[in-house]
N, C-alpha and C positions, 0 to 999 in steps of 0.2 A: 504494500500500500504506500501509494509518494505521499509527499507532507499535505497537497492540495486536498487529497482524498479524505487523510487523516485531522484535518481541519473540520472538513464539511462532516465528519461522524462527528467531533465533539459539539459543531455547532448545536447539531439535532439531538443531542444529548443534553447537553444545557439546554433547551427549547423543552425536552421532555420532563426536566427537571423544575424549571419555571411553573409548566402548565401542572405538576403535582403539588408545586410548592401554593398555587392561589386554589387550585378547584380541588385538591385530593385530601385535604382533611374537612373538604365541607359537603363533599361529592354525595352521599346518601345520603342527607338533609335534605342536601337541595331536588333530588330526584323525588322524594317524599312529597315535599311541598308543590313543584309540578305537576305529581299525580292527583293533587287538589285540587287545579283548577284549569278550566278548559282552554282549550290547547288555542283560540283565538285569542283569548283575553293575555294570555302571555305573549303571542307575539305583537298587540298590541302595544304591552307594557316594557317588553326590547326596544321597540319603535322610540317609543314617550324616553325611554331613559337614552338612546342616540342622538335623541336631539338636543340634546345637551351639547354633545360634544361637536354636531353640524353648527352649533348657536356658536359655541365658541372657536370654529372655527371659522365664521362671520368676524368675531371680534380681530383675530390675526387679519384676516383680510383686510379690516377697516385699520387698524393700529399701522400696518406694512405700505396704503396704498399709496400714502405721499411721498416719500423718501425711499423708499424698496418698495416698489411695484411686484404684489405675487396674485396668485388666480384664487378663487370661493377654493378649485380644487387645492391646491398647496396649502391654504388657509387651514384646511381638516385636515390633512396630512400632518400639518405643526401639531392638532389639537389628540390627533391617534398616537401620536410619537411622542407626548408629555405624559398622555396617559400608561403609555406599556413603559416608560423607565419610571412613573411615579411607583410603578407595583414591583418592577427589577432594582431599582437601584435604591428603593425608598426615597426619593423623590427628590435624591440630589442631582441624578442624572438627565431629569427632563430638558432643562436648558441648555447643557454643553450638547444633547445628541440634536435639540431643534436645530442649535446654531450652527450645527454640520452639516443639517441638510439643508439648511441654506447660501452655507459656506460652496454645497457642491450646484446649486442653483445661481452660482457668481454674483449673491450679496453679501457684500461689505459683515464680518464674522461682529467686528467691533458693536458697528450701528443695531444690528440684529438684536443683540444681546441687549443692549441700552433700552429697546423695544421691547423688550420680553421682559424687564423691569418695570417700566411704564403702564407694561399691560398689566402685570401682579398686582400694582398698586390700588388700579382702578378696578381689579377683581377685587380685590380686599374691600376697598372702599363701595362697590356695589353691592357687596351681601351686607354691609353695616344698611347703606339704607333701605335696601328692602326689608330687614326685620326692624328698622325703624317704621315705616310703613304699617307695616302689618303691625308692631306694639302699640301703637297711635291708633290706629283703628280698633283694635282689641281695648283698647281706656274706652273709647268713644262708645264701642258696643256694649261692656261691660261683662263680656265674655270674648276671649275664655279668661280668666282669671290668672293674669301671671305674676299676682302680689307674690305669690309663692319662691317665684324664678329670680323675682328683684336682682340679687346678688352676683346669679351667673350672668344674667343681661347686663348690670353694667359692667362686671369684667369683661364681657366680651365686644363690649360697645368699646371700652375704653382701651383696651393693649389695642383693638383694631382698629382705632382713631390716633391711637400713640405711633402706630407703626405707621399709617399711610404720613400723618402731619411729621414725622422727624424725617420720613424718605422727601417731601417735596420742600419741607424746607431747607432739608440741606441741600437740595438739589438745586433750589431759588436763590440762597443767601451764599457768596462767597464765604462771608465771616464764618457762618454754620458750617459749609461747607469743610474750613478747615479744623474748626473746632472739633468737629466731628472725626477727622482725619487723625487726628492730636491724640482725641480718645481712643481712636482703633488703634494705634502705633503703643497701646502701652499695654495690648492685648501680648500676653506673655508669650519666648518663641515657640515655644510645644505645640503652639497653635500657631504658627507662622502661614500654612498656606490658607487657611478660614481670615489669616490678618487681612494678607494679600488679595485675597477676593473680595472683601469686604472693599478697603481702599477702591480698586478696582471700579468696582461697582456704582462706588459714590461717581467716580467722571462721566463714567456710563451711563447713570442715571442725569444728573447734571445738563451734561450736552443732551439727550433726548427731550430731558423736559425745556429746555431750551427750544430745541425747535417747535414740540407739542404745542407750547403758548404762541407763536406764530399761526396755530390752525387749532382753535382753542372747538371746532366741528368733530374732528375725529374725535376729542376726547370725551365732548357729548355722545355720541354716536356710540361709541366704545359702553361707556355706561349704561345707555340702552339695550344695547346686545344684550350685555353681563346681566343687565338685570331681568331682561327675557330668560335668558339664558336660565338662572335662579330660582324663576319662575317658573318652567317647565319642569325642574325637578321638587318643587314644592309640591305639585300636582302629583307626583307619586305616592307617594303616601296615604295622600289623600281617596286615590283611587284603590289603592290596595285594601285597606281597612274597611272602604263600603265595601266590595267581592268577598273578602272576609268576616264580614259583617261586625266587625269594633264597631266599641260604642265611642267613637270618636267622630263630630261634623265636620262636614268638609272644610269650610275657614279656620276654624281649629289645629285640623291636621296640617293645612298650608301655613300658619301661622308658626307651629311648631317645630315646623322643617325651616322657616327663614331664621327663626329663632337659633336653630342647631346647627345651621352654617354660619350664622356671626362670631358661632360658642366656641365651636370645634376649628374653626380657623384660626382662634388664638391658644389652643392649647397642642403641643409636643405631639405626633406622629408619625408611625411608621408606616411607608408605602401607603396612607391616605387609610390608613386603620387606625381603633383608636379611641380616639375626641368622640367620632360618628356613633360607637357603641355607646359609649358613655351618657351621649350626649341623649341619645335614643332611648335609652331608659331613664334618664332624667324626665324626658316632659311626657311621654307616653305610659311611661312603666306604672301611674299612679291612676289611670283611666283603664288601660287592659290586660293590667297585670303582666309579671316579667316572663313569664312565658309565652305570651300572645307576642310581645316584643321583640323574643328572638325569631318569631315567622313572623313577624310587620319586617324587622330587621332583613330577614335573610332573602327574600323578596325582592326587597328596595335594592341589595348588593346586586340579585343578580341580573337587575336592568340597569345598571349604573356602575357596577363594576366588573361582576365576572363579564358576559357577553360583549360590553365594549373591549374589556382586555384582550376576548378574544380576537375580536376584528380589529385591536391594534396589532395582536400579535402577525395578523393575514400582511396588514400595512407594511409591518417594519419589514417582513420576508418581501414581499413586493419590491418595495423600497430598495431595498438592498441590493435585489438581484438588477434591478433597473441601471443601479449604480453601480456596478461591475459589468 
């Protein structure tokens, strides 16, 4: 066997390894809960949780169209290729493999990346105000009742309004700018290459939000997407638990999902696992009990993350072979 051969066996081995490592400790669960419910209503609910990632591969399209011009198609290609290294690499690797396939689409690697910060931010700052949205209207109706949640809502309001306001300020304020700089430099060496990136990032960010305020549309635009975007995966839940029959109402269940994406975006996760568990039996577990949770939960995964995984996994092979 030459080295070519013996390459392409480990590729497919790693590959077999991945696909045991997301779907092979949940594989009989999840086949259970399919045999529950009929076989339209699932591929419906594949549909509803893809479009998440067609949405936000609208958002690449609109963030890339002034400065790097890419097609709706490459747009989703970025949005399949952040999701399959979110679940391989725990979700340090999403950005370095977009910016390679851009890099081999001959856009500028620097500019790329400055844009793939830009977009982060105004993802970040799109779930704050959709579940601001939906808290505001939830006072005003007086259901559902989230006296209860107070605590985790404003943490999650606040690290997610700390992190977007210190990314544009620094990015806006020279002074911040280095101040900020000053503090990263005293991050001890052990950590030298997270210093470096960090550094990095600040210019990156900087110079894009530079341009951004020049075309202050895209950023609108961007926000809109994100927040459709948000809002197509609120609707999951929502629709699972009536076919389940939870006694949870529909504004409820949306409210609770915008709520668990402002939460679970500020707290520590691996490969986009996590915060979402945690956060899923916080507002759910006390309407239909933690059992019901883990099939509202297992459900939701596997329109939103197994099945997309796998159609990133189709992308990236695609991809690849395109690029060789």
């Amino acid at each position: 066997m030459n080295l070519k051969n013996l390459f392409r066996v480990l590729r497919i081995l790693f590959l077999c390894l991945v696909i045991y490592y997301v779907f092979g400790r949940n594989l009989d669960t999840i086949l259970n809960v399919i045999r529950t419910l009929p076989a339209g209503f699932i591929i419906g609910l594949l549909a509803l949780g893809m479009l998440y990632y067609f949405i936000e591969g609208i958002t690449y399209y609109l963030a890339f169209r002034k400065r790097n011009r890419i097609g709706l198609k490459q747009g989703f290609t970025l949005s399949m290729l952040g999701m399959f290294a979110n679940v391989t690499t725990a979700g340090v690797g999403a950005v370095p493999l977009q910016t390679f396939y851009l890099y081999k689409q001959k856009i500028d690697a620097g500019n790329a990346a400055g844009t793939f910060l830009y977009t982060y931010v105004l993802h970040k700052l799109s779930a704050i105000l959709l579940a601001a949205a939906f808290t505001a209207i939830s006072l005003f109706r007086g259901s559902p009742d989230l006296s209860p949640f107070y605590p985790y809502i404003l943490y999650g309001f606040a690290v997610g309004l700390l992190i977007c306001v210190m990314m544009f300020a620094a990015a806006l304020s020279s002074r911040l700018n280095q101040f900020a700089k000053k503090l990263f430099r005293k991050i001890p060496d052990r950590f030298e290459k997270q210093r470096e990136a960090l550094l990095q990032n600040l210019d990156l960010l900087q110079e894009e939000v530079g341009q951004a305020l020049k075309d202050p549309q895209t950023g609108v635009l961007v926000v809109l997407a994100d927040l459709l975007k948000f809002l197509s995966l609120c609707v999951l839940p929502a629709v699972i638990c009536r076919k389940l029959a939870f006694p949870v109402p529909v504004f409820e269940a949306m409210a609770f999902m915008s709520l668990i994406f402002a939460i679970s975006g500020s707290l520590p996760n691996v490969s986009g696992m996590g915060p979402i568990e945690f956060a899923f039996l916080l507002f759910y577990g006390p309407l239909i009990g933690n059992d019901d949770v883990a099939g509202l939960l297992l459900v939701y995964r596997l329109a939103n993350y197994f099945f997309p995984f796998l159609i990133s996994l189709v992308i990236v092979l695609f991809v690849r072979k395109k690029e060789n």
